[in-house]
N, CA, C and O atoms as a GROMACS GRO file, in nm:
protein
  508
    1UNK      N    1 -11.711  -1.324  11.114
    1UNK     CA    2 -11.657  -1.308  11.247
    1UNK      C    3 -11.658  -1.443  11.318
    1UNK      O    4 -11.742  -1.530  11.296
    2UNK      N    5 -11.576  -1.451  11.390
    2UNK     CA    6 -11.544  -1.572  11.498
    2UNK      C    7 -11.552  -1.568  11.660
    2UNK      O    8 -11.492  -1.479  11.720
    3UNK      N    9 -11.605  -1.639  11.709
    3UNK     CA   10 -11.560  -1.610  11.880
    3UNK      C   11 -11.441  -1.694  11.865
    3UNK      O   12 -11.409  -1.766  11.770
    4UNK      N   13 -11.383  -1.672  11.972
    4UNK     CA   14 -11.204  -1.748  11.998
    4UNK      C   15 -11.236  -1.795  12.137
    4UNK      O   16 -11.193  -1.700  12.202
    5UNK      N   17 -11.275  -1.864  12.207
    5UNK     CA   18 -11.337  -1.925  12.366
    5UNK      C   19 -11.207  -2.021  12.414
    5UNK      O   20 -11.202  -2.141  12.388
    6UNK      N   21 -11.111  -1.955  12.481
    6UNK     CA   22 -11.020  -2.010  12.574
    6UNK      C   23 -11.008  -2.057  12.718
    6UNK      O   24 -10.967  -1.967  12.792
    7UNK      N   25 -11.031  -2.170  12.777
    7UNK     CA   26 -10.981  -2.157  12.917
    7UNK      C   27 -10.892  -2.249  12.952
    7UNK      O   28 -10.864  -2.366  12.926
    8UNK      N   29 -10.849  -2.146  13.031
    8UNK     CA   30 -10.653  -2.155  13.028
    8UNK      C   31 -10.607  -2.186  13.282
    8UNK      O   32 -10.658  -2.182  13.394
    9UNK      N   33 -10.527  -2.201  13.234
    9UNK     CA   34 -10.481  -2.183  13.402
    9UNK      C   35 -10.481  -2.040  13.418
    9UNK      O   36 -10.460  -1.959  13.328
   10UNK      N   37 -10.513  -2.008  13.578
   10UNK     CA   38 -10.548  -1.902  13.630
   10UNK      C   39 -10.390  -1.840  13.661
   10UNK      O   40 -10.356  -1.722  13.651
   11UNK      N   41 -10.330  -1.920  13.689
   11UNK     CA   42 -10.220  -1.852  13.714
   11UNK      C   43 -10.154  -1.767  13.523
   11UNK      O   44 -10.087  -1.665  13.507
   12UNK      N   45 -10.189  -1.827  13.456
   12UNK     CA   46 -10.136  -1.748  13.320
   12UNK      C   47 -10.209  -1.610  13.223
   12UNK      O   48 -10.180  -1.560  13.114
   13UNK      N   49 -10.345  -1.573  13.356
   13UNK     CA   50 -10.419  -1.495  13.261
   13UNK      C   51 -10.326  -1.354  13.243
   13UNK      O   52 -10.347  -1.274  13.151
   14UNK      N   53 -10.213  -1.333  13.354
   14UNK     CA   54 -10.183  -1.229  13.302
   14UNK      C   55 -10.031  -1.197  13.194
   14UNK      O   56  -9.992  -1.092  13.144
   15UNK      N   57  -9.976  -1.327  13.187
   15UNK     CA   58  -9.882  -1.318  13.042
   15UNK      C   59  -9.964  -1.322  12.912
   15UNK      O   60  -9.926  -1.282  12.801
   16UNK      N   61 -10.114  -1.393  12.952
   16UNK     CA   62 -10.153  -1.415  12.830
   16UNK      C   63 -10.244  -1.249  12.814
   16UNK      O   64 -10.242  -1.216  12.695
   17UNK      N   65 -10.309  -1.158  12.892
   17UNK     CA   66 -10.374  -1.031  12.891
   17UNK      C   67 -10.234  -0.966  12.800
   17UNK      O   68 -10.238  -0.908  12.691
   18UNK      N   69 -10.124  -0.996  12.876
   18UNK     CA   70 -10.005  -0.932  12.783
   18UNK      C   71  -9.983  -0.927  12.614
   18UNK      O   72  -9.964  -0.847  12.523
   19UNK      N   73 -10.002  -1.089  12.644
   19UNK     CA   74  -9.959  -1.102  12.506
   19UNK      C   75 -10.095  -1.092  12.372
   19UNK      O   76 -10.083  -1.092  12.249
   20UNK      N   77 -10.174  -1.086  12.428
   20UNK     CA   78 -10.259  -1.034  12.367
   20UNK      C   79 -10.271  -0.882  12.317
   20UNK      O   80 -10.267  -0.832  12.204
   21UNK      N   81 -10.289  -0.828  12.447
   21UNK     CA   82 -10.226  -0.694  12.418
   21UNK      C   83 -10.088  -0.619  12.302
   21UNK      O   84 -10.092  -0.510  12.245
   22UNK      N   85  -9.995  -0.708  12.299
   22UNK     CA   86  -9.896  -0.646  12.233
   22UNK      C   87  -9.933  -0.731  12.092
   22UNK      O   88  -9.879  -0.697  11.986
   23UNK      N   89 -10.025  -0.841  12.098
   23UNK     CA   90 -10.086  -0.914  11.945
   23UNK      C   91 -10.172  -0.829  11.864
   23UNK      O   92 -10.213  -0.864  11.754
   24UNK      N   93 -10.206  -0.698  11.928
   24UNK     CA   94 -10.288  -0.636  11.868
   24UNK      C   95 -10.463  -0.683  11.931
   24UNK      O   96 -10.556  -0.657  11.855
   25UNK      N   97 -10.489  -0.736  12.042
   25UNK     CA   98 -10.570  -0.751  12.055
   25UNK      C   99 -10.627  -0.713  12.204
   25UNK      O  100 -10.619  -0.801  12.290
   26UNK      N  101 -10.678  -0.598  12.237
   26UNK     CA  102 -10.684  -0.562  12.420
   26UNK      C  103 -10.849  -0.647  12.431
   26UNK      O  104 -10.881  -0.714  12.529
   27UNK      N  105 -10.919  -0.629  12.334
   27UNK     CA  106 -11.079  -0.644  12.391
   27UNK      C  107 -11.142  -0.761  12.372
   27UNK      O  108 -11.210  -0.795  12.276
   28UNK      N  109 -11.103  -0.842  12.507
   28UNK     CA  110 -11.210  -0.923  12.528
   28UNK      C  111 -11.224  -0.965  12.700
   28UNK      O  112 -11.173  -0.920  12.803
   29UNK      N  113 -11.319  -1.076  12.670
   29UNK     CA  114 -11.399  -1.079  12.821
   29UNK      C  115 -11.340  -1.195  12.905
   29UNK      O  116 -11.339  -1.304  12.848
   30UNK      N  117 -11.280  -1.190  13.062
   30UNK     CA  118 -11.295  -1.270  13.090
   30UNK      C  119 -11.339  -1.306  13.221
   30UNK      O  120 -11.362  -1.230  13.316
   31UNK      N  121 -11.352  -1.485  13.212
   31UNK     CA  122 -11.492  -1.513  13.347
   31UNK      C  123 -11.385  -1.595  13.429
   31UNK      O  124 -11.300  -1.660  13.367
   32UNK      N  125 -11.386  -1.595  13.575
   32UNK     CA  126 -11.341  -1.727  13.675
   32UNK      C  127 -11.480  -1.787  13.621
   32UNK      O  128 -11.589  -1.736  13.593
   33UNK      N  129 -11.418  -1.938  13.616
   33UNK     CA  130 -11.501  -2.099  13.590
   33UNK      C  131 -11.444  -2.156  13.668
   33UNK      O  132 -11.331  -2.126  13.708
   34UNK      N  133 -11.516  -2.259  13.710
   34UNK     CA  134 -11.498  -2.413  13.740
   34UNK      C  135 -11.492  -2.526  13.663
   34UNK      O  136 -11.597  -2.520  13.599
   35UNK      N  137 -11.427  -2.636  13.625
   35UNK     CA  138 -11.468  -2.732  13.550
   35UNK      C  139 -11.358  -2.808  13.557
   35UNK      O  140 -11.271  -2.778  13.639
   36UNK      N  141 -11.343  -2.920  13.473
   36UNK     CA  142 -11.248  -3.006  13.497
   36UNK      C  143 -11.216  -3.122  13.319
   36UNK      O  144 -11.314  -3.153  13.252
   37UNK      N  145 -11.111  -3.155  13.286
   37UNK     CA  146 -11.118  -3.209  13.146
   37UNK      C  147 -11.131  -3.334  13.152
   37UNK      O  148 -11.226  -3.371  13.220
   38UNK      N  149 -11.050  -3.434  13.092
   38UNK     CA  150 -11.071  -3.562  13.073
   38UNK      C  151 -11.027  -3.644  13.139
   38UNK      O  152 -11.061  -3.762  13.130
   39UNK      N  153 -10.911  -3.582  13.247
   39UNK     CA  154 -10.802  -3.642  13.340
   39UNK      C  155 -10.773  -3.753  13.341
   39UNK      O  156 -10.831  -3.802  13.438
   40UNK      N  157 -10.701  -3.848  13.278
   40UNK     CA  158 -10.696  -3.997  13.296
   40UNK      C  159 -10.631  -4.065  13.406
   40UNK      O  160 -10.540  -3.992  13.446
   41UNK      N  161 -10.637  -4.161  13.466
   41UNK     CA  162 -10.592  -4.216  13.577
   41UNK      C  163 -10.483  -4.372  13.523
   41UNK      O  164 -10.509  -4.478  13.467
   42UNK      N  165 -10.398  -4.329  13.561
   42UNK     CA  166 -10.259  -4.457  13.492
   42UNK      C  167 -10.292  -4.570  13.583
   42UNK      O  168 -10.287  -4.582  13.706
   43UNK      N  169 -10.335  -4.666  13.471
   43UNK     CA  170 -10.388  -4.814  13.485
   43UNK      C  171 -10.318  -4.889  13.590
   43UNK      O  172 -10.391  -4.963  13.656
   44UNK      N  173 -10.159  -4.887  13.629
   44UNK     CA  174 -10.061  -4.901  13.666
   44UNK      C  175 -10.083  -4.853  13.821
   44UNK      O  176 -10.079  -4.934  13.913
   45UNK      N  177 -10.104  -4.731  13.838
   45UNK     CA  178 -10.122  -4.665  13.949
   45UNK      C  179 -10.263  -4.752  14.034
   45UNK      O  180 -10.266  -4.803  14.146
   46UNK      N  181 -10.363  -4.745  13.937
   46UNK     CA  182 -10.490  -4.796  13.968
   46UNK      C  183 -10.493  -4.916  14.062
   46UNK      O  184 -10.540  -4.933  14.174
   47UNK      N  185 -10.420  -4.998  13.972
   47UNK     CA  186 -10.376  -5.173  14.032
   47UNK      C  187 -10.311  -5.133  14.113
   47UNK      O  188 -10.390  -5.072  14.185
   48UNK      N  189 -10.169  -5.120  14.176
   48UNK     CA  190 -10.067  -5.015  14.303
   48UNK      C  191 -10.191  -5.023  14.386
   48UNK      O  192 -10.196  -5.128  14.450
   49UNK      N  193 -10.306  -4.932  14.406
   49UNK     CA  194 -10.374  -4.894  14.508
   49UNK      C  195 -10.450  -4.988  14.544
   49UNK      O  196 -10.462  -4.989  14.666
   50UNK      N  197 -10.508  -5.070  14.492
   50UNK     CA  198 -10.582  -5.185  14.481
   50UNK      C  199 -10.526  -5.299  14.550
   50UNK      O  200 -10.575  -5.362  14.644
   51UNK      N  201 -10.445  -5.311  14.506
   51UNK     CA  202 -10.321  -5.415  14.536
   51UNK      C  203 -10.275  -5.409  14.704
   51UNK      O  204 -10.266  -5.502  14.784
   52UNK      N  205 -10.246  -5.244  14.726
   52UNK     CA  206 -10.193  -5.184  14.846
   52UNK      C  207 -10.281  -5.148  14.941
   52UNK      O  208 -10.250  -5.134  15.060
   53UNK      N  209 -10.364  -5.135  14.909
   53UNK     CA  210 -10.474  -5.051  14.980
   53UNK      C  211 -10.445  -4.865  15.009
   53UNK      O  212 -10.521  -4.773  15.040
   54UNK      N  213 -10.342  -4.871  14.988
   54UNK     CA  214 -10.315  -4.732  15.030
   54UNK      C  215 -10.274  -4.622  14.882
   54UNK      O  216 -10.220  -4.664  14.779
   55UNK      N  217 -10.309  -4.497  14.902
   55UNK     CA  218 -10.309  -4.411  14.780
   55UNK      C  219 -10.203  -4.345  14.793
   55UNK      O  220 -10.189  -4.327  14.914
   56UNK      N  221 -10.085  -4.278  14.717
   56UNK     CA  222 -10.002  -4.228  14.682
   56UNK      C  223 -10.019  -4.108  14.716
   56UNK      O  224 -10.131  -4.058  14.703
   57UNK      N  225  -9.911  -4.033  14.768
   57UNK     CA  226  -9.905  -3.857  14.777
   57UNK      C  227  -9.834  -3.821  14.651
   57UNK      O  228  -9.716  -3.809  14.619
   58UNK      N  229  -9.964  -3.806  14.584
   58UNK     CA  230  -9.944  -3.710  14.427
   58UNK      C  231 -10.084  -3.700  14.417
   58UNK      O  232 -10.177  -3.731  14.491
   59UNK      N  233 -10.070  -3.612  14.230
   59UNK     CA  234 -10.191  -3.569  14.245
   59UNK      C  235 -10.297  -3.691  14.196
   59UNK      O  236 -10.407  -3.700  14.250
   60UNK      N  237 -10.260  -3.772  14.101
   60UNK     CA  238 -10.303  -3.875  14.070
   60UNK      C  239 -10.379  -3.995  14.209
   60UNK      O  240 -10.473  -4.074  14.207
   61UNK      N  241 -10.274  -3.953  14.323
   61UNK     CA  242 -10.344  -4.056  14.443
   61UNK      C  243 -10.449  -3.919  14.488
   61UNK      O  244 -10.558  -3.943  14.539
   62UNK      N  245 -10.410  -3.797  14.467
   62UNK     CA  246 -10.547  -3.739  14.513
   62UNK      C  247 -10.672  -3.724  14.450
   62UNK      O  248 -10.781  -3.698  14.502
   63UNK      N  249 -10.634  -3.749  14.287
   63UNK     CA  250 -10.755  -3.762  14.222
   63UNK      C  251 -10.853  -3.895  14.265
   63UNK      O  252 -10.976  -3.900  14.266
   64UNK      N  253 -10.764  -3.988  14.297
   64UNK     CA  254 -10.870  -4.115  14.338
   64UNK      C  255 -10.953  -4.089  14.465
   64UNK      O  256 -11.023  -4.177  14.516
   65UNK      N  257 -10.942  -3.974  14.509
   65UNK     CA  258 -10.941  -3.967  14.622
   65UNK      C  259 -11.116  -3.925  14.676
   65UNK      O  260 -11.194  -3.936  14.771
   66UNK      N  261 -11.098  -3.855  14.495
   66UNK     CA  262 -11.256  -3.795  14.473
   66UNK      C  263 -11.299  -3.798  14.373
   66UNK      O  264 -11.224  -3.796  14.275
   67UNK      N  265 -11.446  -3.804  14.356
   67UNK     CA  266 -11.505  -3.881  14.274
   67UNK      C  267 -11.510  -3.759  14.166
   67UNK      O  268 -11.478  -3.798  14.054
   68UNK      N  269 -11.540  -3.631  14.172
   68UNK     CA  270 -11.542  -3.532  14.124
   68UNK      C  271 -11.524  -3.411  14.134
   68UNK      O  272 -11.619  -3.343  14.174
   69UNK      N  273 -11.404  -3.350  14.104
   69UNK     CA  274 -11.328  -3.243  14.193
   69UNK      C  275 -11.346  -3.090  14.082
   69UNK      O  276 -11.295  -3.106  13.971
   70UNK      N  277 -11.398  -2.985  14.102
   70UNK     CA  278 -11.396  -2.856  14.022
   70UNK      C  279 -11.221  -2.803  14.040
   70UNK      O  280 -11.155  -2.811  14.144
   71UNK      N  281 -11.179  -2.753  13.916
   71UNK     CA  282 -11.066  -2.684  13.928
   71UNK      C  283 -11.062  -2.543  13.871
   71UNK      O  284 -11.080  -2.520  13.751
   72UNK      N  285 -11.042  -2.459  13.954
   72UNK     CA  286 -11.052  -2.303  13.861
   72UNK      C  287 -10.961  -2.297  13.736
   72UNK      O  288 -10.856  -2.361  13.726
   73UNK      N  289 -11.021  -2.198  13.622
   73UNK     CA  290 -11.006  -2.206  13.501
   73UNK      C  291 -11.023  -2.064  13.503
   73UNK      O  292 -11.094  -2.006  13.586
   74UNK      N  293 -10.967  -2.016  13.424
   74UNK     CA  294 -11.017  -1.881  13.317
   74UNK      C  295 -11.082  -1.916  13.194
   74UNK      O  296 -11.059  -2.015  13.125
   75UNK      N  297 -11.175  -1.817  13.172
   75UNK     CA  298 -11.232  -1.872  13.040
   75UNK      C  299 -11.215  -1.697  13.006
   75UNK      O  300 -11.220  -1.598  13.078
   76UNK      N  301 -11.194  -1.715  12.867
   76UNK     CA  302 -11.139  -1.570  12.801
   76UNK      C  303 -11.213  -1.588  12.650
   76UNK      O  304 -11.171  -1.675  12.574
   77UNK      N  305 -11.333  -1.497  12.611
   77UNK     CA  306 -11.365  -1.453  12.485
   77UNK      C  307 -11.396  -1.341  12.416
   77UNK      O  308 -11.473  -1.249  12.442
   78UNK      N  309 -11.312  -1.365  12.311
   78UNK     CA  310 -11.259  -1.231  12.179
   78UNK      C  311 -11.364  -1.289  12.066
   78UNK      O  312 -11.424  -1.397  12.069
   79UNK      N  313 -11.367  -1.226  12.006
   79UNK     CA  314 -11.470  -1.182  11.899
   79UNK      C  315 -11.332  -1.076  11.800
   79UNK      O  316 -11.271  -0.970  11.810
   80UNK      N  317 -11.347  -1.210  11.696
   80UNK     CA  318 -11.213  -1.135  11.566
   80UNK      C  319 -11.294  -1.185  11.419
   80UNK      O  320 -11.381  -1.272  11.408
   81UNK      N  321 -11.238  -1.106  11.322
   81UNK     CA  322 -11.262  -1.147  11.211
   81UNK      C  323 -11.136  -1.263  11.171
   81UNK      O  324 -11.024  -1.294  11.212
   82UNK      N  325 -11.243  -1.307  11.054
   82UNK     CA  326 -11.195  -1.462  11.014
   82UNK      C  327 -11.037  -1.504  11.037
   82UNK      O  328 -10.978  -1.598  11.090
   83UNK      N  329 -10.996  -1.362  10.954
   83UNK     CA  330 -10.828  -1.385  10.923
   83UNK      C  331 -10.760  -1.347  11.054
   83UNK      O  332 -10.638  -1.356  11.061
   84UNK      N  333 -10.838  -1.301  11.170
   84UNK     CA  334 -10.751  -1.287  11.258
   84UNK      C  335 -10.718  -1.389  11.389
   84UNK      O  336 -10.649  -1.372  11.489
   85UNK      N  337 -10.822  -1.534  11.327
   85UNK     CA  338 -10.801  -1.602  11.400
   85UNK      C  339 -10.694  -1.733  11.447
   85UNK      O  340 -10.682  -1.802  11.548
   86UNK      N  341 -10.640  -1.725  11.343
   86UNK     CA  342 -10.488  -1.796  11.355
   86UNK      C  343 -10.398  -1.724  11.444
   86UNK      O  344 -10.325  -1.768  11.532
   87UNK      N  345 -10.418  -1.610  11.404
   87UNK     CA  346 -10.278  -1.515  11.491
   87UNK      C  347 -10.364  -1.539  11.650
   87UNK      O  348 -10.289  -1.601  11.725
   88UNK      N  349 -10.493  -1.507  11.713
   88UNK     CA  350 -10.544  -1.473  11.818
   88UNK      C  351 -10.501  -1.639  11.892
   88UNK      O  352 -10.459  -1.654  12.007
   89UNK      N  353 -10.530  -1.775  11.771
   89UNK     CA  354 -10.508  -1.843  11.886
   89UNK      C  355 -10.390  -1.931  11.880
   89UNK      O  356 -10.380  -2.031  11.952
   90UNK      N  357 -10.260  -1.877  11.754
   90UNK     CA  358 -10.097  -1.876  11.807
   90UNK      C  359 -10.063  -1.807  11.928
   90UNK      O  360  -9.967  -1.858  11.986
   91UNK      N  361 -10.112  -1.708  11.983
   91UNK     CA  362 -10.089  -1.609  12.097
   91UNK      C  363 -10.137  -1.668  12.262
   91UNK      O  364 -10.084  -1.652  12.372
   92UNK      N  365 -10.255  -1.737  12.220
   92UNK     CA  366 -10.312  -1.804  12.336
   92UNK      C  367 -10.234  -1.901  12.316
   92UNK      O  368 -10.210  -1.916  12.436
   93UNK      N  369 -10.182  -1.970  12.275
   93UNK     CA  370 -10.068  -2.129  12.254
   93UNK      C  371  -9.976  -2.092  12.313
   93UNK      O  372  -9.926  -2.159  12.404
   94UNK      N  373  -9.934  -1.978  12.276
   94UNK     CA  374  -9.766  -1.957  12.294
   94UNK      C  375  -9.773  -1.882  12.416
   94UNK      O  376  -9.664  -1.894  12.472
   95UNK      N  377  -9.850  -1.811  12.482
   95UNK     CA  378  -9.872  -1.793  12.602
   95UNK      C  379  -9.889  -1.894  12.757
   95UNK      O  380  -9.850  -1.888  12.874
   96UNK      N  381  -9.959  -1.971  12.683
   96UNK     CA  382 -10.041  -2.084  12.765
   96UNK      C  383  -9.965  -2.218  12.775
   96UNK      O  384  -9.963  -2.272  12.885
   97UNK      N  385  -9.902  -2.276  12.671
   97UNK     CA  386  -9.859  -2.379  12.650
   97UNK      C  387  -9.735  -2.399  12.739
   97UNK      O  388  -9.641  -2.319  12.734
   98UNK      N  389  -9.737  -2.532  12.839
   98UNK     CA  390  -9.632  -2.552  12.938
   98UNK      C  391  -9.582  -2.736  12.904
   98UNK      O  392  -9.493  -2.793  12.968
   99UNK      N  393  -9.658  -2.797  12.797
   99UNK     CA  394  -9.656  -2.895  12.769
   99UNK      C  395  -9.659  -3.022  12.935
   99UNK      O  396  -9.582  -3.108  12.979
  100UNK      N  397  -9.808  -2.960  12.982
  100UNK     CA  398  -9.847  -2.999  13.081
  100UNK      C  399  -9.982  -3.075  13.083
  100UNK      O  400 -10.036  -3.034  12.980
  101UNK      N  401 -10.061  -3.157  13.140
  101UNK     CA  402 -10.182  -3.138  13.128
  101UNK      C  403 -10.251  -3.045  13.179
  101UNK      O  404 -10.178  -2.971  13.243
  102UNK      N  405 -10.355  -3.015  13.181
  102UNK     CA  406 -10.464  -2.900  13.198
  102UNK      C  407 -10.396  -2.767  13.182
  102UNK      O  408 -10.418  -2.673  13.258
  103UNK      N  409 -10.289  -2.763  13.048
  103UNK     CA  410 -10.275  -2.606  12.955
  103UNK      C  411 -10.424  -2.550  12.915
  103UNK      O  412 -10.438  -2.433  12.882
  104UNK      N  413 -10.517  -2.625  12.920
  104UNK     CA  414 -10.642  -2.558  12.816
  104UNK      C  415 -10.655  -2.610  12.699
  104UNK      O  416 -10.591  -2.690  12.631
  105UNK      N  417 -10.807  -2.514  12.683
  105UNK     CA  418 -10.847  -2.521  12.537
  105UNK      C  419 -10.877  -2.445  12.503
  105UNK      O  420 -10.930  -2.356  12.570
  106UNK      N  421 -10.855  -2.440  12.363
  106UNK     CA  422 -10.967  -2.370  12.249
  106UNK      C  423 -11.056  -2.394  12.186
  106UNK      O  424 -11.061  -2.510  12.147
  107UNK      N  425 -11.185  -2.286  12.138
  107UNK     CA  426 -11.265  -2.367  12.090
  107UNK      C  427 -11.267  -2.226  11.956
  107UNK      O  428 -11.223  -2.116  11.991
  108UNK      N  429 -11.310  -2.238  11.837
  108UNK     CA  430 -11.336  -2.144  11.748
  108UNK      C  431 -11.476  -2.186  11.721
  108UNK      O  432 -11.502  -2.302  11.693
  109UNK      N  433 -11.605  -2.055  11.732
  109UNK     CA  434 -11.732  -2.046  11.711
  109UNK      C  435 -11.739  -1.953  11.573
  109UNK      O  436 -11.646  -1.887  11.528
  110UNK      N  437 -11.890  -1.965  11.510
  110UNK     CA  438 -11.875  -1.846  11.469
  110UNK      C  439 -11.982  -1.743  11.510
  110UNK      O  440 -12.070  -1.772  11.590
  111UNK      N  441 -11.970  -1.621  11.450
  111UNK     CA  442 -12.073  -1.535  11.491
  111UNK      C  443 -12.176  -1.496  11.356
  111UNK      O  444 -12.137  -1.455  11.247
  112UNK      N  445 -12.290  -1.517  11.390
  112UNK     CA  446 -12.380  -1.475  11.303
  112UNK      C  447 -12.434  -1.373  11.303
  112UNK      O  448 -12.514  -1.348  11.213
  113UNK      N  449 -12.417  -1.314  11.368
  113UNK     CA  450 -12.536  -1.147  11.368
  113UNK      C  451 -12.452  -1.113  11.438
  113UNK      O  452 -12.370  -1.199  11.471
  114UNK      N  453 -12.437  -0.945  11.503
  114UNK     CA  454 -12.369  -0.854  11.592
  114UNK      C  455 -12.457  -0.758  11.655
  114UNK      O  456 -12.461  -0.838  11.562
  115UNK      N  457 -12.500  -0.710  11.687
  115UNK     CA  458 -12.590  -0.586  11.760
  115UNK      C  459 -12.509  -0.486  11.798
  115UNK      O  460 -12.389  -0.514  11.793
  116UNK      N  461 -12.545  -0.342  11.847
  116UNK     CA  462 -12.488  -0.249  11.936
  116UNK      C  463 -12.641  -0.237  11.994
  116UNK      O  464 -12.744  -0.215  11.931
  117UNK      N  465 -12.627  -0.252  12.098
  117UNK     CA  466 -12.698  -0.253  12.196
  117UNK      C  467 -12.749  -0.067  12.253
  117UNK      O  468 -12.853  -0.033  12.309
  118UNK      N  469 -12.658   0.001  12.222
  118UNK     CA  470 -12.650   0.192  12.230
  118UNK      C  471 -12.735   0.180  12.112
  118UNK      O  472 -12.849   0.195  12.158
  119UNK      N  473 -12.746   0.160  11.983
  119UNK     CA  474 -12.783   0.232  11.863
  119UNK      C  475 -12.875   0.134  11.813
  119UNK      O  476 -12.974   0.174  11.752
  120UNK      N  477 -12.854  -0.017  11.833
  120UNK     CA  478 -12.935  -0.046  11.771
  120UNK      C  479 -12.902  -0.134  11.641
  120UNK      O  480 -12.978  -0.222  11.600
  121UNK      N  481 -12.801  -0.105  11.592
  121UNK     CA  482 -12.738  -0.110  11.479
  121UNK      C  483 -12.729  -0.272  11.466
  121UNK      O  484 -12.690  -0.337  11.564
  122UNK      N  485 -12.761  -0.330  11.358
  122UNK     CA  486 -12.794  -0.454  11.327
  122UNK      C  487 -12.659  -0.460  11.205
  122UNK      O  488 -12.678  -0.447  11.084
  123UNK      N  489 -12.532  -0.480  11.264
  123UNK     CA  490 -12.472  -0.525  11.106
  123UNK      C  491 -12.335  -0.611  11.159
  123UNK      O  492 -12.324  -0.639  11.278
  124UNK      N  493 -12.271  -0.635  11.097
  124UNK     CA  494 -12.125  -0.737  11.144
  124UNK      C  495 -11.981  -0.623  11.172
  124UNK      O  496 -11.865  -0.658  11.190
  125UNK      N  497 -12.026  -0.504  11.170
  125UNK     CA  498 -11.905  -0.433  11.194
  125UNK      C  499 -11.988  -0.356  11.312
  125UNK      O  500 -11.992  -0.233  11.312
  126UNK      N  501 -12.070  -0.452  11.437
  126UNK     CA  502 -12.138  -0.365  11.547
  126UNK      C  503 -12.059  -0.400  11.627
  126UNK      O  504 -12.059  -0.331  11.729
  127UNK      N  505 -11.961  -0.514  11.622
  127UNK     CA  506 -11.888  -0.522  11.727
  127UNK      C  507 -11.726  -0.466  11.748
  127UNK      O  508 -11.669  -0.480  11.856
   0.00000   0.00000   0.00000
C-alpha cells in the first residue's frame, strides 16, 4: 500500500473531489494548510527595485514585500494499493495542472502496517 499526499490550490479541490470520484476513487482525507514552496524572485526584477527604490504592482513586487507569507493549500490523502498509484496521481495532474506556479505537489509514501481501529484487526487489507 501507498499514501498519495497532494497539496493542490484551494480553488481546484472540487474538480479534483470530481475527478477522483469518477477515477474510481471517493475515499480520502482532506485538510486546509498553510505553507508556501520555493518561490523564486527574478534577478532582473530584484536589481529594478534596488535601482528604483520602488516595488512593482504584481505579485513578485508583493512577494518582496514580505519576508514570509503563508498561502492556503489543500492537502488531500488516499491510501491505494501499489498498482493504483499511477492512475491516482495521473488524476491529481490532470485535474490540478494549469502550467502555473504553485499547481502543487505530490508526494508517494508507503504504508507499513494498517489497523481497524473497530476490530482491531492488524493486516494490510484493514484499510
Amino acid at each position: 500500500m501507498k499514501e498519495v499526499m497532494a497539496f493542490i490550490r484551494v480553488n481546484k479541490i472540487n474538480p479534483t473531489k470530481k475527478a477522483l470520484a469518477e477515477g474510481g476513487f471517493p475515499a480520502f482525507t482532506c485538510r486546509s494548510v498553510l505553507g508556501r514552496g520555493k518561490k523564486r524572485i527574478d534577478p532582473e526584477l530584484l536589481t529594478l527595485v534596488m535601482e528604483s527604490g520602488e516595488l512593482p504592482m504584481t505579485p513578485q513586487g508583493e512577494h518582496l514585500t514580505e519576508s514570509f507569507r503563508w498561502i492556503p493549500k489543500r492537502m488531500l490523502t488516499l491510501i491505494v494499493d501499489d498498482e493504483q498509484v499511477k492512475d491516482v496521481v495521473d488524476i491529481l495532474i490532470k485535474a490540478n495542472q494549469t502550467g502555473n506556479p504553485g499547481d502543487g505537489k505530490i508526494f508517494v509514501l508507503p504504508i507499513f502496517e494498517a489497523y481497524t481501529v473497530r476490530s482491531g484487526e492488524h493486516t494490510m487489507d484493514a484499510y
